[in-house]
PAZAPA-4460 file (N, C-alpha, C; in steps of 0.05 Angstrom, whole numbers, plus 32768, in hexadecimal, padded with zeros to 4 digits):
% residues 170
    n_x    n_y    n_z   ca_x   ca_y   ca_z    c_x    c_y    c_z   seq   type   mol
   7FBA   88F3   741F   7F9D   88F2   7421   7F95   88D6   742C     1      X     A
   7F87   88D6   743B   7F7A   88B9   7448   7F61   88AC   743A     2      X     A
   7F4E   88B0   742D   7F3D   88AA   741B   7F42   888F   7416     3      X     A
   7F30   887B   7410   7F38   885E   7404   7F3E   886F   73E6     4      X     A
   7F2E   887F   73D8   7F37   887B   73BC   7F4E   8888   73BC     5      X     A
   7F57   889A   73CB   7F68   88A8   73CA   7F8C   888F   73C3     6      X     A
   7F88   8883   73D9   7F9A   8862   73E2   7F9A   885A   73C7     7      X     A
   7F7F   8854   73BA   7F7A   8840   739F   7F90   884E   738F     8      X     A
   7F86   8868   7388   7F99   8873   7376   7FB9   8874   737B     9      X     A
   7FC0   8872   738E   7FE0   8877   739A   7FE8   8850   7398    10      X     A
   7FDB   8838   7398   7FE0   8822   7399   7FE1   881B   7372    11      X     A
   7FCF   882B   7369   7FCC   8825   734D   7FEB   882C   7341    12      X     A
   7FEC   884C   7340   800C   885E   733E   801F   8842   7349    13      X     A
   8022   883C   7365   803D   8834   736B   803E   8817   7355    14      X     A
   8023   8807   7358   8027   87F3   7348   8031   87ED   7328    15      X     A
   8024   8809   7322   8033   8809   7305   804C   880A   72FC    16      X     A
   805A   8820   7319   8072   8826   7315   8085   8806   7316    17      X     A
   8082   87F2   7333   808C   87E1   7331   8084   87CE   731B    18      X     A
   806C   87CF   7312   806A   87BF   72F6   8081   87BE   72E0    19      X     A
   8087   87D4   72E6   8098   87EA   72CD   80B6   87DB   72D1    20      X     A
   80C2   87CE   72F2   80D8   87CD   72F5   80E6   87AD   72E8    21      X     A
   80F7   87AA   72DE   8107   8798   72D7   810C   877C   72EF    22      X     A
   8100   877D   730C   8103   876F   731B   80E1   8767   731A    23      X     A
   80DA   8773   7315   80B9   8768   731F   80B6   8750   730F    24      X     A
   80A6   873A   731A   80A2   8725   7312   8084   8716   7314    25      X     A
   8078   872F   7309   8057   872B   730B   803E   8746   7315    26      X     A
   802B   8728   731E   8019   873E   7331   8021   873D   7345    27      X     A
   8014   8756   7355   8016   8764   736E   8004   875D   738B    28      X     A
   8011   875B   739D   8004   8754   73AF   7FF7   8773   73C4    29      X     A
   7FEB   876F   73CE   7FE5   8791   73DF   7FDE   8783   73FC    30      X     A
   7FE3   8792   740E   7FDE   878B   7428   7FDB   87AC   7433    31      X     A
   7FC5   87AD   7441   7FB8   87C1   744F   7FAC   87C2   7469    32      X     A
   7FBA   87D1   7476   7FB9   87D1   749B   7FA6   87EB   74A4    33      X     A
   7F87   87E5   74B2   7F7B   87FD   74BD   7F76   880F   74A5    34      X     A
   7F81   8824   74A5   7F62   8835   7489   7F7A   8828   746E    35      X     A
   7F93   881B   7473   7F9B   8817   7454   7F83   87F9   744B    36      X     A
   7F84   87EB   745F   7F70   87D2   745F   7F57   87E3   7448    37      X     A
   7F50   87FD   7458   7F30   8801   7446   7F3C   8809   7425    38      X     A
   7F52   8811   7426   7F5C   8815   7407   7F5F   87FA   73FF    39      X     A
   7F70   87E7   7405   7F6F   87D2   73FF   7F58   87C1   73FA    40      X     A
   7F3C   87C9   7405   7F1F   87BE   7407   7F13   87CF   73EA    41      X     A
   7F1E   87E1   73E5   7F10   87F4   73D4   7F1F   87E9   73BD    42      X     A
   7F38   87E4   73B1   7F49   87E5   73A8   7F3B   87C2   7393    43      X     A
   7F3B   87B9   73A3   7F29   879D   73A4   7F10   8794   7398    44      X     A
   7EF5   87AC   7397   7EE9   87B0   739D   7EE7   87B5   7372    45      X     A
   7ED7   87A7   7364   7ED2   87A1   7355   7EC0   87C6   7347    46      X     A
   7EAA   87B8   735B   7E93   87C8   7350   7EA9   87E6   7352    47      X     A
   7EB1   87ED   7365   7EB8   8810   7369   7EC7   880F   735E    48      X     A
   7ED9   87FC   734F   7EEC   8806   733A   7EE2   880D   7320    49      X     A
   7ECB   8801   731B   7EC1   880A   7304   7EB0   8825   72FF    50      X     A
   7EA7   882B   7320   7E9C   8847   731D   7EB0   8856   731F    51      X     A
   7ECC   884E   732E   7EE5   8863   7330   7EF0   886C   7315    52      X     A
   7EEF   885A   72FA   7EEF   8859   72E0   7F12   884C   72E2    53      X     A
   7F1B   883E   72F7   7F36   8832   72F5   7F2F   8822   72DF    54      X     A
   7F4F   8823   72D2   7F5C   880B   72B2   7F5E   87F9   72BA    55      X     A
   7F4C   87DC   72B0   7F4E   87C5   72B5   7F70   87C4   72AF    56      X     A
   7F7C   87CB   7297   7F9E   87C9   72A1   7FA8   87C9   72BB    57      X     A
   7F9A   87DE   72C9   7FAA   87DE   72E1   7F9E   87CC   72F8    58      X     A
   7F84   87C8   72F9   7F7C   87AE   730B   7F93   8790   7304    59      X     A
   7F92   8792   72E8   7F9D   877A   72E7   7FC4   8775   72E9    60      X     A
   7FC4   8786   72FF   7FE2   878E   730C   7FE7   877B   731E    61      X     A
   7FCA   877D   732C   7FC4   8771   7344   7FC6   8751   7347    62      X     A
   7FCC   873F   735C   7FC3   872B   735D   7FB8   871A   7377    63      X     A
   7FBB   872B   7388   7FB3   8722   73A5   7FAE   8741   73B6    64      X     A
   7F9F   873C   73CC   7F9B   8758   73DF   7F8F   874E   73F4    65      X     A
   7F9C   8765   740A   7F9D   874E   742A   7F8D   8765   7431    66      X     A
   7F7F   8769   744B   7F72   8787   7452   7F76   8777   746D    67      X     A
   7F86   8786   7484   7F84   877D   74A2   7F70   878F   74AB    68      X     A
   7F68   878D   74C8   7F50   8799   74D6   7F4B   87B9   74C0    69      X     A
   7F3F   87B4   74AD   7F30   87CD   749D   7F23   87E3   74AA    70      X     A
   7F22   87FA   749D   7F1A   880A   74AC   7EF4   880B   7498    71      X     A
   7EED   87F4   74A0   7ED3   87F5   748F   7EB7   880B   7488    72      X     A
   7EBD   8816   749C   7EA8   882C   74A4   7EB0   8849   7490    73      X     A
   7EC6   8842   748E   7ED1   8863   7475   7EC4   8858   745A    74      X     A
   7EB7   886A   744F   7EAF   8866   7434   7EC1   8859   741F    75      X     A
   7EBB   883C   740F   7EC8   882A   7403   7ED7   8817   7412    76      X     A
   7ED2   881E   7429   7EE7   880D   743A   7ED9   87F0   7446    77      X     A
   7EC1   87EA   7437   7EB4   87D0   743E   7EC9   87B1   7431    78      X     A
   7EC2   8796   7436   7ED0   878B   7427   7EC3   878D   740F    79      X     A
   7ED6   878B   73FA   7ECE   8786   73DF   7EB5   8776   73D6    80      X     A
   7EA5   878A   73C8   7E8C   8775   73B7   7E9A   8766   73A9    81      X     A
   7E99   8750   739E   7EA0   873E   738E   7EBB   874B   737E    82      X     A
   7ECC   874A   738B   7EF3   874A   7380   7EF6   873B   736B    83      X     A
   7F00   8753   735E   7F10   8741   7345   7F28   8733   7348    84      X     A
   7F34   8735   735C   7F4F   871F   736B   7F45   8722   737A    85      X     A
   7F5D   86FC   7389   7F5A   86F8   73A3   7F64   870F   73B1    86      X     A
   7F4E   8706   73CD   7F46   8724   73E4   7F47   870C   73FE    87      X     A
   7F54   8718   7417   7F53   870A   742B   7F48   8732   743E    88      X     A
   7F38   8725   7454   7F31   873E   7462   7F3E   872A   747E    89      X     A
   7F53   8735   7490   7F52   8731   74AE   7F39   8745   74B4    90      X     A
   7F22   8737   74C8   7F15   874F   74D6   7F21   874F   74F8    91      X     A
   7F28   875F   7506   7F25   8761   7520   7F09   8763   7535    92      X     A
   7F02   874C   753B   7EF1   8753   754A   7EE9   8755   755C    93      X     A
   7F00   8765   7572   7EF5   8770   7586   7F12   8792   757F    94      X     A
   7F08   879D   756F   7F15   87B3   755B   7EFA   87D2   7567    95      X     A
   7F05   87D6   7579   7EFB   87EF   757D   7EFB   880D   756F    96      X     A
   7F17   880B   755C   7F18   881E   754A   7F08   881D   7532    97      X     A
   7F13   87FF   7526   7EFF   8803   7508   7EF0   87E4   7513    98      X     A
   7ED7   87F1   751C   7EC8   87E8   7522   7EBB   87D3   750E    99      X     A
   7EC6   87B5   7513   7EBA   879A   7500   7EA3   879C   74F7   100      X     A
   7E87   87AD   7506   7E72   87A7   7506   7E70   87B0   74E3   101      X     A
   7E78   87BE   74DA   7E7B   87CE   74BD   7E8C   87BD   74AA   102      X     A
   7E98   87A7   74B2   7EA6   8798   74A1   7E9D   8781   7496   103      X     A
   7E80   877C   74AB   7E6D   8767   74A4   7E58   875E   748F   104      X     A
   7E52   8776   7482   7E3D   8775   7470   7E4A   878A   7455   105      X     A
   7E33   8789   7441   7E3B   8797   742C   7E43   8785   740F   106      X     A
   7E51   876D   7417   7E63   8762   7403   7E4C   8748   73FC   107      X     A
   7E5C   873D   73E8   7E50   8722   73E5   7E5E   8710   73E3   108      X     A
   7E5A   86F6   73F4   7E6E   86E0   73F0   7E74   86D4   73D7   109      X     A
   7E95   86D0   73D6   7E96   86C6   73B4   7EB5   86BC   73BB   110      X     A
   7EBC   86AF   739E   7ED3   869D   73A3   7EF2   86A7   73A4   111      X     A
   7EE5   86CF   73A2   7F04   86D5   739F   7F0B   86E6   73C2   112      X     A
   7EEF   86E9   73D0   7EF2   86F5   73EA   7EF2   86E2   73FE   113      X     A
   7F00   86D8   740C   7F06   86D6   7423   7F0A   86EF   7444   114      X     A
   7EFB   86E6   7453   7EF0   86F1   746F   7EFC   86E7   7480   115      X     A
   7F0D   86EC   7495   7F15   86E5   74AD   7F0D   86F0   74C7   116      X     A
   7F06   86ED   74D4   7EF3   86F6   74F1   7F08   86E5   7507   117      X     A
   7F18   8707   751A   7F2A   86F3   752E   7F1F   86FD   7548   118      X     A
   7F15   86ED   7553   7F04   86F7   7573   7F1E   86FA   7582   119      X     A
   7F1C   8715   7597   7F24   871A   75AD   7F3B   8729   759C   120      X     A
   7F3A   872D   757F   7F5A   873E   757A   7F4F   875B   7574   121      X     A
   7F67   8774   7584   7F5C   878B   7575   7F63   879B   755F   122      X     A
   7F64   87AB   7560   7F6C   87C0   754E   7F8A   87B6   754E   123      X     A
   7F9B   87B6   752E   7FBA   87B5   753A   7FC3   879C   753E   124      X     A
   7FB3   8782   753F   7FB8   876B   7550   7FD4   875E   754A   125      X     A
   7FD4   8769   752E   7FFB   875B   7526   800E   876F   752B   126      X     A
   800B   877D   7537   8023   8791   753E   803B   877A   7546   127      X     A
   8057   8783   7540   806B   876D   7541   807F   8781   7568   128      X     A
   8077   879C   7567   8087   87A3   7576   807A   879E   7591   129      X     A
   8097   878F   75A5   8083   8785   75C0   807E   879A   75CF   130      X     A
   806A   8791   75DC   805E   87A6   75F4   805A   87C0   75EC   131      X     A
   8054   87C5   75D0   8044   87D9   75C2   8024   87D9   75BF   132      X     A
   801A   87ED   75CD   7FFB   87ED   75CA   7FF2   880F   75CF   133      X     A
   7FE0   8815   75BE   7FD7   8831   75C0   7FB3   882D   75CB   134      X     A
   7FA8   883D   75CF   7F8E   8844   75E0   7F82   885B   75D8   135      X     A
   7F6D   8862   75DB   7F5C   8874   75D7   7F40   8877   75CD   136      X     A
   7F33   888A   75BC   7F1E   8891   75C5   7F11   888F   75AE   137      X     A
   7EFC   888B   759F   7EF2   888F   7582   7EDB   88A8   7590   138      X     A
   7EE9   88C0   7581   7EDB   88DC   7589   7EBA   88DA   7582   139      X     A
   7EB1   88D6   756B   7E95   88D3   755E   7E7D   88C9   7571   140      X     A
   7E8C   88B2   7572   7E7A   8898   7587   7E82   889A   759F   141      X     A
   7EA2   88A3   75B4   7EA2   889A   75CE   7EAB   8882   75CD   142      X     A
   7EB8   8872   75B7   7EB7   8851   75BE   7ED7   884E   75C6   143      X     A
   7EDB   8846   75D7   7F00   8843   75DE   7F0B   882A   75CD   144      X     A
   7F24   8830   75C5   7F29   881C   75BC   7F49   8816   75BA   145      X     A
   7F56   87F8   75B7   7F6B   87EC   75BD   7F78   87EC   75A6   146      X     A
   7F8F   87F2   75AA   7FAD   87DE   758C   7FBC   87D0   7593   147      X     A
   7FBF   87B4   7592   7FD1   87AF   75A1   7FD5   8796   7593   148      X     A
   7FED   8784   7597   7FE6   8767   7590   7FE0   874D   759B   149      X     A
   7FD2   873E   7586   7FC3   8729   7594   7FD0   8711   7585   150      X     A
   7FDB   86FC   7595   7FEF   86E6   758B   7FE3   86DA   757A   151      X     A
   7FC4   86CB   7581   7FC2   86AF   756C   7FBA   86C6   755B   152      X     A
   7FAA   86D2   7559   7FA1   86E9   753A   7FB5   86EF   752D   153      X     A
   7FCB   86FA   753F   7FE0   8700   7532   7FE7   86E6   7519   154      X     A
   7FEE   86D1   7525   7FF3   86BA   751A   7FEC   86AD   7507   155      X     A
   7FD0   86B0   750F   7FC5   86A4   74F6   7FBA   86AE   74DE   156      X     A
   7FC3   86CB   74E3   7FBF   86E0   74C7   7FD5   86E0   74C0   157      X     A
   7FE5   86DE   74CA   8005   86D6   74B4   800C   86D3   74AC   158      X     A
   8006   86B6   74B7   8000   868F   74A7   7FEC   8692   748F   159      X     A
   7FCF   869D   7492   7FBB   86A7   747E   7FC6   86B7   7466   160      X     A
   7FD8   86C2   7473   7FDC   86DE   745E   7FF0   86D6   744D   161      X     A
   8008   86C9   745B   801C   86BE   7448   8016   86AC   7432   162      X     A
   8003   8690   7438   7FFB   867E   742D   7FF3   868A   7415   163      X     A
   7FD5   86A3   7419   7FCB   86A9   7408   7FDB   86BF   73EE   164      X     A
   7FEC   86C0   73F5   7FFB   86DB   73E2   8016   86C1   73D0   165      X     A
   801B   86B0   73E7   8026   869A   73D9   8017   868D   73BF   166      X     A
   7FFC   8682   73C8   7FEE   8673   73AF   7FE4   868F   739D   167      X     A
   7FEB   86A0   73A2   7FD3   86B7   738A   7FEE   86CF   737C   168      X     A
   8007   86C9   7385   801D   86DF   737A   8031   86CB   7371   169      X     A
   802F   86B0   735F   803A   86A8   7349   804B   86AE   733A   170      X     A
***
């Protein structure tokens, strides 16, 4: 099922299970690419967990969550209202699939969300395989759009992403 809550619930399940394992050594980090990004945004997302009726037990699994170019526009898939963990959002913005313009509003700034805005990267921008890029069409709207990767974006969500899962998964 593709749903953000649908994701929530399948990230909650796997986390418990590795909670459960003899190697785990803490909280959990989540990283989410395109509509997993909007689970990961949802997942995040304070207020909808409490209407979803999720066990603060199981939020508190969690300890960091990355969301790359989100698919914001799918229901829950905004960034997080005020996160109960650190939240980093990559936005792509020149992302013709999941269109940034929907990743911009909705939330409120606060000390556990972090926003990244990378001009000229699209959809995809960290893809690692070279000279991989897909094309096409968003049916709804007509809007064409790119996947492909974009070096410094690539780069510097990396660097972002590692740092951040470094200081927040202890």
């Amino acid at each position: 099922k593709t749903l953000p809550e649908e994701r929530v619930k399948d990230l909650i399940a796997v986390a418990r299970w590795v909670s459960d394992q003899s190697w785990n050594k803490g909280k959990l980090g989540v990283i989410g690419f395109s509509q997993g990004g909007s689970g990961a945004n949802l997942l995040a997302n304070t207020r909808e967990m409490k209407r979803l009726d999720v066990d603060q037990s199981d939020l508190d699994l969690f300890g960091a969550i990355v969301s790359y170019y989100p698919g914001c526009a799918i229901a829950g898939g905004i960034p997080p209202d005020l996160p109960y963990v650190p939240v980093i959002v990559h936005i792509a913005m020149n992302d013709g699939l999941a269109d940034p313009f929907w990743c911009q509003s909705g939330y409120r700034k606060n000390e556990n969300l972090t926003v990244y805005k990378y001009e000229g990267a699209p959809h995809s921008f960290d893809v690692e395989v070279p000279g991989w890029r897909k094309t096409g069409v968003v049916p709804a709207v007509n809007r064409p759009w790119i996947a492909e990767r974009h070096e410094p974006s690539n780069r510097i969500s990396r660097q972002r992403t590692l740092s951040f899962l470094k200081d927040h998964l202890r």
